[in-house]
C-alpha positions as CSV (number, residue, x, y, z in Angstrom):
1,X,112.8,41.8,74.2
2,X,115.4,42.8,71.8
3,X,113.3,44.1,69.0
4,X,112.6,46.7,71.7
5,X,116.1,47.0,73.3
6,X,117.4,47.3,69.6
7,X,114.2,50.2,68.9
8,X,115.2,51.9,72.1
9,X,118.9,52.5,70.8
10,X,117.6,53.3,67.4
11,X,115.3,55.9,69.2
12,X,117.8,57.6,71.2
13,X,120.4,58.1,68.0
14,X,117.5,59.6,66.3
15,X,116.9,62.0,68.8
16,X,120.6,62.7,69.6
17,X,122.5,62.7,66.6
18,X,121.2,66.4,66.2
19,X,122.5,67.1,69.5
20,X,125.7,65.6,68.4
21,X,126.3,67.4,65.6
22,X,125.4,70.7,67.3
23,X,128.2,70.2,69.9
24,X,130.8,69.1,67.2
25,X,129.5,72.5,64.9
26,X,130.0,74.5,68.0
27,X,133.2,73.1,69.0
28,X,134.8,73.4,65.8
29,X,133.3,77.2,65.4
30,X,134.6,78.5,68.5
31,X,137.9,76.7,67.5
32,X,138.0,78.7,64.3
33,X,136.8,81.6,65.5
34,X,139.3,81.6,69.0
35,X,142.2,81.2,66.1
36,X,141.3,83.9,63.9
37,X,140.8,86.7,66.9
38,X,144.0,85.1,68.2
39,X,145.5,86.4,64.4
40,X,143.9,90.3,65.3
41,X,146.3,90.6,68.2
42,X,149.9,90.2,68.8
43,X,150.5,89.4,64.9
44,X,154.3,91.2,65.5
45,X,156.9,89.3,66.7
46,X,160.2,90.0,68.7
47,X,162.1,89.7,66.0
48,X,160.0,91.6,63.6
49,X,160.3,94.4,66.0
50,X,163.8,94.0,66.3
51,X,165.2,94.0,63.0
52,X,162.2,96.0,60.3
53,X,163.9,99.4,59.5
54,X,161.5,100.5,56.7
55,X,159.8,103.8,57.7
56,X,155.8,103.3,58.0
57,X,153.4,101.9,61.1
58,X,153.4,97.8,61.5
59,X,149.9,96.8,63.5
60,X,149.9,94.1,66.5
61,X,146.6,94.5,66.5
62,X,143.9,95.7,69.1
63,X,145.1,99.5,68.6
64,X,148.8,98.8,68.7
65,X,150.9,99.7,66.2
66,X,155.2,99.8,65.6
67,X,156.0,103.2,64.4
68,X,159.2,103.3,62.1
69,X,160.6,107.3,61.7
70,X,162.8,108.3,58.6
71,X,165.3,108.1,60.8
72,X,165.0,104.9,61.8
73,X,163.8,106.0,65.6
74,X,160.9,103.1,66.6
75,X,157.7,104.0,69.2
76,X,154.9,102.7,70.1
77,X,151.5,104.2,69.4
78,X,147.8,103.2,70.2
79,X,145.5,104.3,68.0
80,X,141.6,104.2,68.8
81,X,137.9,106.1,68.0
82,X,136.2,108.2,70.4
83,X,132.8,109.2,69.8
84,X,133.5,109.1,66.1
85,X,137.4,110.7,66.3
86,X,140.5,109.0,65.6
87,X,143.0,109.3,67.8
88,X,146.7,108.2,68.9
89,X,148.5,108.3,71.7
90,X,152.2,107.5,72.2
91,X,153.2,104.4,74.3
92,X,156.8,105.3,74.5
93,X,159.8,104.3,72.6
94,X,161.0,101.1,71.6
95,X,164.1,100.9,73.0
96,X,162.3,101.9,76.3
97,X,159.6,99.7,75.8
98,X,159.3,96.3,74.7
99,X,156.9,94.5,72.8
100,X,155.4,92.9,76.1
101,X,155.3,96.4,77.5
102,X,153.1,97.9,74.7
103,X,150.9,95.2,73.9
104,X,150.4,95.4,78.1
105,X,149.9,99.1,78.2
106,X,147.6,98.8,74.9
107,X,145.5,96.3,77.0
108,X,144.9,98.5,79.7
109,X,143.6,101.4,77.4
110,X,141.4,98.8,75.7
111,X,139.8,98.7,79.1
112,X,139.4,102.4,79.5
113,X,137.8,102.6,76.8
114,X,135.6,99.7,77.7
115,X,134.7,101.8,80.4
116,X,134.2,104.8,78.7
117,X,137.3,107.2,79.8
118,X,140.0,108.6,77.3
119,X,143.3,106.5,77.5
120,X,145.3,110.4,76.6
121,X,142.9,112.0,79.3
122,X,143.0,109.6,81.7
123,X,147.2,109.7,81.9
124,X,147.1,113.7,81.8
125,X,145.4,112.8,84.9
126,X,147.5,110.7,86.6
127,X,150.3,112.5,85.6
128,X,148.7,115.8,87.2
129,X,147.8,113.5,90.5
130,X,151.6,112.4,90.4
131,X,152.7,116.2,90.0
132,X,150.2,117.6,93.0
133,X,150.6,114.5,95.6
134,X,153.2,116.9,97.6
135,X,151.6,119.9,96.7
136,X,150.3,122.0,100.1
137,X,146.6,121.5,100.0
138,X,144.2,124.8,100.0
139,X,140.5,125.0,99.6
140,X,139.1,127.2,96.5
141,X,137.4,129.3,99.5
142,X,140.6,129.6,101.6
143,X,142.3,130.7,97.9
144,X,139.8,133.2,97.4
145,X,139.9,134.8,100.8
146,X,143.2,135.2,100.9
147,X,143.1,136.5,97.1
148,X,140.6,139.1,97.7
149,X,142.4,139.9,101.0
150,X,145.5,140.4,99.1
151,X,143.8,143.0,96.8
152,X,142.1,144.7,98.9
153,X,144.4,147.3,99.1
154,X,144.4,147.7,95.2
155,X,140.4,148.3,95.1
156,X,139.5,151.6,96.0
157,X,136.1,151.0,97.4
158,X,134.1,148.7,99.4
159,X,131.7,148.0,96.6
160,X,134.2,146.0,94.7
161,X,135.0,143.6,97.3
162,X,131.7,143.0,98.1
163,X,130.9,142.0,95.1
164,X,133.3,139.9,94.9
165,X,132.4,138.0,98.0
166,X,129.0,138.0,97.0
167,X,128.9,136.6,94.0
168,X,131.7,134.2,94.9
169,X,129.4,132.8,97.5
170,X,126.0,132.6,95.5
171,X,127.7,130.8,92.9
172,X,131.2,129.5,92.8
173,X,131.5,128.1,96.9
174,X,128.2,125.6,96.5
175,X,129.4,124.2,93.9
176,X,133.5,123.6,94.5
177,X,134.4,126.5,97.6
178,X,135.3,123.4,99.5
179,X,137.2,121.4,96.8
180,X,141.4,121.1,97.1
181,X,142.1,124.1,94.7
182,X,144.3,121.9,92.9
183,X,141.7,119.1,91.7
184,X,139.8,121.9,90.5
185,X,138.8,121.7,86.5
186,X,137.3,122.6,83.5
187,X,133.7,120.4,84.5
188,X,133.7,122.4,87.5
189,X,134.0,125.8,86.6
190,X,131.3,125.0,83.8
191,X,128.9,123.6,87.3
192,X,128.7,126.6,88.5
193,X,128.7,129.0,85.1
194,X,126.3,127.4,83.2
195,X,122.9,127.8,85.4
196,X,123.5,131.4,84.4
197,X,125.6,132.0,81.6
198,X,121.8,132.7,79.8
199,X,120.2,134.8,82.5
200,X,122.8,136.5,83.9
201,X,125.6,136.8,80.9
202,X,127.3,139.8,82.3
203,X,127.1,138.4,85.8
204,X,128.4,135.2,84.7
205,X,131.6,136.3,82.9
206,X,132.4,138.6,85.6
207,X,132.3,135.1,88.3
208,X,134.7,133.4,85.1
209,X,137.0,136.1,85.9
210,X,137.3,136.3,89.1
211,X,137.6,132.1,89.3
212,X,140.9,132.8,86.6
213,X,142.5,134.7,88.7
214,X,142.2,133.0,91.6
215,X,143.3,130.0,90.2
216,X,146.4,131.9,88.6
217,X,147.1,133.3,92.2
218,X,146.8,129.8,93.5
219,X,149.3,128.7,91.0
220,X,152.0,131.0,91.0
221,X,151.7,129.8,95.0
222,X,152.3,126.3,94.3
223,X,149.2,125.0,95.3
224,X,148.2,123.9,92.1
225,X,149.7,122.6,88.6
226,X,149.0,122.5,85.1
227,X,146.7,124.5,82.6
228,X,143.7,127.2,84.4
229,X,140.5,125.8,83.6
C-alpha cells in the first residue's frame, strides 16, 4: 500500500512541477513587466514639475511631455503619430494645469487615438459645438433659398437663377440640403463634388461656388461659425 501511495505522490510532482514552474515564470514576468510599463508613464513628479527651470521638454510618458520656455513659462504638450505624422498639441499651461490634469487629459487622447480620431481635430470640434449650441439653427436648403432670393434682384435674367436652383437640387440638397447649415464641413461638400468633379469639371466648380457663398452669407448671419469649408 505505501510503495503505491508513495509512487502516486512521486507521479503527481512529476507531472506538476512543470506546471509549477510555469505559474511562478508567469507570475514573476507579469511582475516585471507591470513595473517596467509602470516606469513609461507618470515618470515626473510634483516636485520635478515644480521646481526644474532649465529650458527643454521633460517626458511623463505616454505622449506627455513638460515644456520649459526660455523664459521660464511651463505647458503641457502631447505629442503623438498619425498615419505616419508627428504631431503636438498643447494641454495648457502649467500654472493652469496640474500634473494630474495633464497626465488625465493625455489619457483621454490616448483613447482617441485608440479609436482612431485626431485629439487636435477632435477639440476644434467640440470647441465649434460649444461656439454654435446657441446659434439659431437653419437648413443649407432654407440658407440657399433665402440666398438666391436675396440676389435675385442683382441677376438680370431668369436663366441665372435657374441654374442656380437646379444644380443646387441635382447635387448639393441629396446630399446635406437638409443638414443644420452650421454642422456643415469640408467631408460634405467633397459628398456631393466628387461624383462629378471628373465628368462635369466646369459644372462642378460652378456648384463649389455657389455652396461658398452660401455658407459666407450664412455666416455673416450668425447661423454658423468658424472657417468655410
Amino acid at each position: 500500500m505505501y510503495p503505491a501511495v508513495l509512487l502516486g505522490l512521486f507521479g503527481i510532482l512529476v507531472f506538476t512541477r512543470p506546471l509549477i514552474f510555469a505559474i511562478i515564470h508567469v507570475s514573476f514576468v507579469g511582475y516585471f513587466v507591470g513595473r517596467n510599463m509602470a516606469r513609461s508613464i507618470n515618470r515626473l513628479s510634483a516636485r520635478k514639475v515644480s521646481t526644474v527651470s532649465d529650458p527643454g521638454k521633460y517626458a511623463d510618458g505616454g505622449g506627455l511631455n513638460l515644456q520649459v520656455s526660455g523664459s521660464g513659462s511651463k505647458s503641457w504638450i502631447f505629442r503623438f503619430m498619425l498615419n505616419g505624422r508627428a504631431r503636438e498639441m498643447g494641454l495648457g499651461p502649467y500654472h493652469t494645469i496640474t500634473l494630474a490634469g495633464a497626465r488625465e487629459a493625455a489619457t483621454e487622447c490616448r483613447r482617441q487615438l485608440l479609436d482612431g480620431f485626431d485629439p487636435i481635430e477632435q477639440r476644434k470640434l467640440k470647441q465649434l459645438q460649444a461656439a454654435t449650441a446657441n446659434t439659431p439653427s437653419m437648413s443649407f436648403r432654407e440658407c440657399s433659398d433665402s440666398y438666391i432670393s436675396a440676389k435675385c434682384a442683382e441677376w438680370k435674367n431668369d436663366k441665372h437663377r435657374n441654374q442656380w436652383v437646379s444644380t443646387l437640387k441635382t447635387y448639393v440638397h441629396p446630399i446635406f440640403g437638409d443638414r443644420p447649415v452650421h454642422t456643415i464641413d469640408t467631408m460634405h461638400v467633397m459628398q456631393a463634388l466628387e461624383p462629378i468633379w471628373v465628368s462635369k469639371t466646369e459644372t462642378a466648380s460652378r456648384i463649389r461656388g455657389r455652396i461658398e457663398n452660401i455658407l459666407d452669407w450664412a455666416a455673416t448671419r450668425g447661423y454658423r461659425q468658424g472657417e468655410n469649408p
